[in-house]
VMD Tcl script that builds the backbone (N, CA, C; Angstrom):
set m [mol new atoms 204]
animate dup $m
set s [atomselect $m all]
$s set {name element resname resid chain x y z} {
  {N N UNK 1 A 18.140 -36.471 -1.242}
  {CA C UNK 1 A 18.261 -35.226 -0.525}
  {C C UNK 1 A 16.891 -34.663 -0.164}
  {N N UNK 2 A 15.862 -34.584 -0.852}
  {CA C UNK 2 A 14.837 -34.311 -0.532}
  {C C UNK 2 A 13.631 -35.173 0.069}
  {N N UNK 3 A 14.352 -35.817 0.360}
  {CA C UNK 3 A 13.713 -37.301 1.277}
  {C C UNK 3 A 13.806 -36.595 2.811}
  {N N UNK 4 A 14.370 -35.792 2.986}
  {CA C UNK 4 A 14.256 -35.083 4.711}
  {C C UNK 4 A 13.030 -33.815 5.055}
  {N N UNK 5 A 12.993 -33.746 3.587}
  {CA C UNK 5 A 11.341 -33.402 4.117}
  {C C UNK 5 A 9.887 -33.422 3.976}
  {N N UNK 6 A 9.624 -33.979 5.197}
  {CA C UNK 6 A 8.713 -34.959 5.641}
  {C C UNK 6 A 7.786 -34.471 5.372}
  {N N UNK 7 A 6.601 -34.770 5.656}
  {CA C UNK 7 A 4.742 -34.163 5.677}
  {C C UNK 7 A 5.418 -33.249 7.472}
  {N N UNK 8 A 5.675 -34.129 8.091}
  {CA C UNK 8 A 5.419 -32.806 9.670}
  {C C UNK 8 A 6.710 -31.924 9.154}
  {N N UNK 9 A 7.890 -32.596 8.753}
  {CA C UNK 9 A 8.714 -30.655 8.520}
  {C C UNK 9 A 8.038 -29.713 7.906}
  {N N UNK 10 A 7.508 -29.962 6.819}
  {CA C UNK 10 A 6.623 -29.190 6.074}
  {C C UNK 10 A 5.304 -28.755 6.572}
  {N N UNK 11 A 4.684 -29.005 7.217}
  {CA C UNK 11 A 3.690 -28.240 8.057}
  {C C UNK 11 A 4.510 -27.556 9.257}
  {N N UNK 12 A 5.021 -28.162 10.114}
  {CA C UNK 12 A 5.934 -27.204 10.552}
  {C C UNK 12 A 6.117 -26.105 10.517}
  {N N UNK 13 A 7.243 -26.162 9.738}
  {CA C UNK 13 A 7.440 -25.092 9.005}
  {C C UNK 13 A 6.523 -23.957 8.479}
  {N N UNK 14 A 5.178 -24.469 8.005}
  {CA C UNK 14 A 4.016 -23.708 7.334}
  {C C UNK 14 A 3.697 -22.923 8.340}
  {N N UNK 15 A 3.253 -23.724 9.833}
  {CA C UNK 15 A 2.407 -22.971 10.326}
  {C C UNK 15 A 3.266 -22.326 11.712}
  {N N UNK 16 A 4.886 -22.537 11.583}
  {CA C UNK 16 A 5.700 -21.674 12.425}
  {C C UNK 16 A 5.727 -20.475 11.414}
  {N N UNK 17 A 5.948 -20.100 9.998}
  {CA C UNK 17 A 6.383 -19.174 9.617}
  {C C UNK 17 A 4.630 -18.496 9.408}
  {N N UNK 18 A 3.926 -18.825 9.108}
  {CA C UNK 18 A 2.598 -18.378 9.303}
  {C C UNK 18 A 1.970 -17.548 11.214}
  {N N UNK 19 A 2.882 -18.217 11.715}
  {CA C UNK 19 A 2.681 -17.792 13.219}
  {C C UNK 19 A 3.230 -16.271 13.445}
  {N N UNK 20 A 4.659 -16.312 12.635}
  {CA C UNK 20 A 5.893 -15.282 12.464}
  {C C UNK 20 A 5.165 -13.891 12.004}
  {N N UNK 21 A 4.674 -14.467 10.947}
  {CA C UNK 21 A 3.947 -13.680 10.039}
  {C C UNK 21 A 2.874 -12.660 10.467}
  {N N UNK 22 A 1.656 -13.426 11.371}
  {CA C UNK 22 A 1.009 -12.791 12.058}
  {C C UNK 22 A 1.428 -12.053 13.516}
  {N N UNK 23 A 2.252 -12.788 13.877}
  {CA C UNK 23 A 3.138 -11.552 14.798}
  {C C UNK 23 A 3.562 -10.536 14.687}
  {N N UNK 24 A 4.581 -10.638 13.614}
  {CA C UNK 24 A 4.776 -9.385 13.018}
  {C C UNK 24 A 4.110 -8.601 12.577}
  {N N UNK 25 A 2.951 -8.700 11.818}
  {CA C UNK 25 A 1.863 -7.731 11.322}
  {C C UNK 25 A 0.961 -7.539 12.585}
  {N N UNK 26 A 0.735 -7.957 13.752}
  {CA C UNK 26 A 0.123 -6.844 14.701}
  {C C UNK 26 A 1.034 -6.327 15.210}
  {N N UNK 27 A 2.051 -6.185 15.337}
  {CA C UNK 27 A 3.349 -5.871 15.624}
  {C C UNK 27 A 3.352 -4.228 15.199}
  {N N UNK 28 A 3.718 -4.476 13.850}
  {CA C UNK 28 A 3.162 -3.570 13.084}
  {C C UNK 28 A 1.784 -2.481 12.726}
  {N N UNK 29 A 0.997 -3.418 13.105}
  {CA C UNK 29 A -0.593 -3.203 13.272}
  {C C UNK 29 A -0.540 -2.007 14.675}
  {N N UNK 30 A 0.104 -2.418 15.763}
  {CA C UNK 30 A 0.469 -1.292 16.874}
  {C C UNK 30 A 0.705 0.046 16.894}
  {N N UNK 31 A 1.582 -0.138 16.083}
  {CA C UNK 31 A 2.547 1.205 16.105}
  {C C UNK 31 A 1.568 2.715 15.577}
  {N N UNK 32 A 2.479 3.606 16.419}
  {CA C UNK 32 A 1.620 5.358 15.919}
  {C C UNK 32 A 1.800 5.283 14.738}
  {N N UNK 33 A 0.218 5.461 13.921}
  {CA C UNK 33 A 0.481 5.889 12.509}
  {C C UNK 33 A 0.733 7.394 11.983}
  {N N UNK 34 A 1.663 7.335 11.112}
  {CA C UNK 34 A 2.373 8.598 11.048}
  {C C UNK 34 A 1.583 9.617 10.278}
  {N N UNK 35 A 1.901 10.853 10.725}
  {CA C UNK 35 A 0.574 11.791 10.580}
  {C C UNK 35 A 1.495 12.836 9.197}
  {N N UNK 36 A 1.392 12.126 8.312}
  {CA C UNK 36 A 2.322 12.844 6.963}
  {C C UNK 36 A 1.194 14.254 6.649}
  {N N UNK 37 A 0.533 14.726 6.609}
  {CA C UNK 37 A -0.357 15.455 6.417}
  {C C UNK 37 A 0.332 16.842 6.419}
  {N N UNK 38 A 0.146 17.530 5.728}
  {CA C UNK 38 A 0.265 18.938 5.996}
  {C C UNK 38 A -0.174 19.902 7.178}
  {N N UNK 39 A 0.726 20.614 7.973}
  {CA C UNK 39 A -0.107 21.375 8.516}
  {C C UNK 39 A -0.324 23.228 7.995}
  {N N UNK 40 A -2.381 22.755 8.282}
  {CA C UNK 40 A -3.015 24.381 7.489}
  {C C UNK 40 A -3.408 25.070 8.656}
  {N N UNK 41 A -2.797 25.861 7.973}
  {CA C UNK 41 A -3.719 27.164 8.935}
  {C C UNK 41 A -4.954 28.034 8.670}
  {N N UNK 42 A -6.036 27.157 9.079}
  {CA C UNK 42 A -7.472 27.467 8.977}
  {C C UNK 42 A -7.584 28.743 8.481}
  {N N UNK 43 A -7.066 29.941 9.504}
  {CA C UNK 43 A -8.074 31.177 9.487}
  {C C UNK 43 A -7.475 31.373 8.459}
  {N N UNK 44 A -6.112 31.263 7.589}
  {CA C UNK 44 A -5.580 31.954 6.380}
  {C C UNK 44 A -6.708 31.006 4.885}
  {N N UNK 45 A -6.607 30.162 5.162}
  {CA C UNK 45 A -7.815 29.264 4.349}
  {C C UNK 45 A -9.170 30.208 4.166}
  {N N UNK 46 A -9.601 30.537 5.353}
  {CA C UNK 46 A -10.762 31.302 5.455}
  {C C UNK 46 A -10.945 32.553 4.976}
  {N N UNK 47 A -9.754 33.133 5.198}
  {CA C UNK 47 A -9.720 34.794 5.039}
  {C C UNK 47 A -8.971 34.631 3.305}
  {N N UNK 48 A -8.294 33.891 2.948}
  {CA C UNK 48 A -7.849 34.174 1.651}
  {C C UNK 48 A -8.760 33.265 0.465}
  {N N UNK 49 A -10.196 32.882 0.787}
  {CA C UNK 49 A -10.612 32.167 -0.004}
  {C C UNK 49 A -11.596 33.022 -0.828}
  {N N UNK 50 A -11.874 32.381 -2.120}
  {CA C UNK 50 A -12.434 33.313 -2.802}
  {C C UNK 50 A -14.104 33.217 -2.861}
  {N N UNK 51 A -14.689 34.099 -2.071}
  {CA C UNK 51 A -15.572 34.078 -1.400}
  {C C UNK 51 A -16.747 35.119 -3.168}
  {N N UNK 52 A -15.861 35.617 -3.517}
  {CA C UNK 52 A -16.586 36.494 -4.728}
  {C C UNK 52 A -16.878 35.619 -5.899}
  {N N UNK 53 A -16.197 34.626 -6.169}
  {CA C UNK 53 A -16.498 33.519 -7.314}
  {C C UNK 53 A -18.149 32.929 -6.836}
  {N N UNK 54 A -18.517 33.355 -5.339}
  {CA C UNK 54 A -19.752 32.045 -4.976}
  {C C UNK 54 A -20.826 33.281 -5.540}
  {N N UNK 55 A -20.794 34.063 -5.969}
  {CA C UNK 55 A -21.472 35.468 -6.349}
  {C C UNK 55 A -22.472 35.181 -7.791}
  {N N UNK 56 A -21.447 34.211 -8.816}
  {CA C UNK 56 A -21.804 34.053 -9.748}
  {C C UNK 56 A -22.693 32.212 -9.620}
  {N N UNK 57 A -22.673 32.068 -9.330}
  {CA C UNK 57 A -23.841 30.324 -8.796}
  {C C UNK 57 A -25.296 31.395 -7.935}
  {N N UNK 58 A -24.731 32.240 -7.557}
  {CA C UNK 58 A -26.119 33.102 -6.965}
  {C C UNK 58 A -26.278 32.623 -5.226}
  {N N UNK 59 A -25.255 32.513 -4.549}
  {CA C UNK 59 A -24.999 32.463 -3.642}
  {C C UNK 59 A -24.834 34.234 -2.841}
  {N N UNK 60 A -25.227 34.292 -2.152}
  {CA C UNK 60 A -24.537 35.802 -1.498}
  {C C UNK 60 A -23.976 35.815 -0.236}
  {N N UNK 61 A -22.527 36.418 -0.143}
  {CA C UNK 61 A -21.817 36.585 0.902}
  {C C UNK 61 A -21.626 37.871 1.559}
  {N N UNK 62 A -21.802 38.276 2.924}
  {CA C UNK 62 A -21.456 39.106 3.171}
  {C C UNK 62 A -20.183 39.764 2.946}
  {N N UNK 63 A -19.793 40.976 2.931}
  {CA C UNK 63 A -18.664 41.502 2.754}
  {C C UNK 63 A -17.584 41.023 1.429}
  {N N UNK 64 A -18.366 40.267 0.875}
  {CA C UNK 64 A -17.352 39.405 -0.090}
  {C C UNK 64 A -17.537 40.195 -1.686}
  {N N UNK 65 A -16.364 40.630 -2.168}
  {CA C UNK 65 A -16.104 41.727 -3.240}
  {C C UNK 65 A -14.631 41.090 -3.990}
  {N N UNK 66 A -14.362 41.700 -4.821}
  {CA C UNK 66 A -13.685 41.423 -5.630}
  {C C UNK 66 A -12.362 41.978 -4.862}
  {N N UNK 67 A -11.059 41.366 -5.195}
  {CA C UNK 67 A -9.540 41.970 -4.496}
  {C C UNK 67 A -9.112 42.794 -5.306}
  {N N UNK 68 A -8.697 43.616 -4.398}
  {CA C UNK 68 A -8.406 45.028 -5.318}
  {C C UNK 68 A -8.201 46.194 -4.666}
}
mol reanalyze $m
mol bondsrecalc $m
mol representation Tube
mol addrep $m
């Protein structure tokens, strides 16, 4: 039974499914990559960050005070 395959089925085979293979992965390689990311909204980032913690490293910010 295993006398039917040969040295050429077996390369064959190797370098059709090796062909498959790389098809499919630029295939894949194409496609829009999906943008899972969160979306932020900058200015709330900006305006709610804690700008009074940079006070103590000896940094100075304008307008920047404690919330309250």
């Amino acid at each position: 039974m295993t006398e039917i395959f040969t040295v050429e089925i077996i390369l064959t085979t190797a370098i059709v499914g090796n062909s498959l293979l790389v098809t499919i992965m630029g295939f894949l390689m194409m496609r829009e990559p999906k943008d899972d990311r969160p979306k932020v909204d900058i200015d709330a980032v900006v305006r709610n960050a804690p700008y009074h913690l940079l006070e103590g490293t000896g940094i100075k910010v304008e307008g920047a005070g404690p919330i309250g």
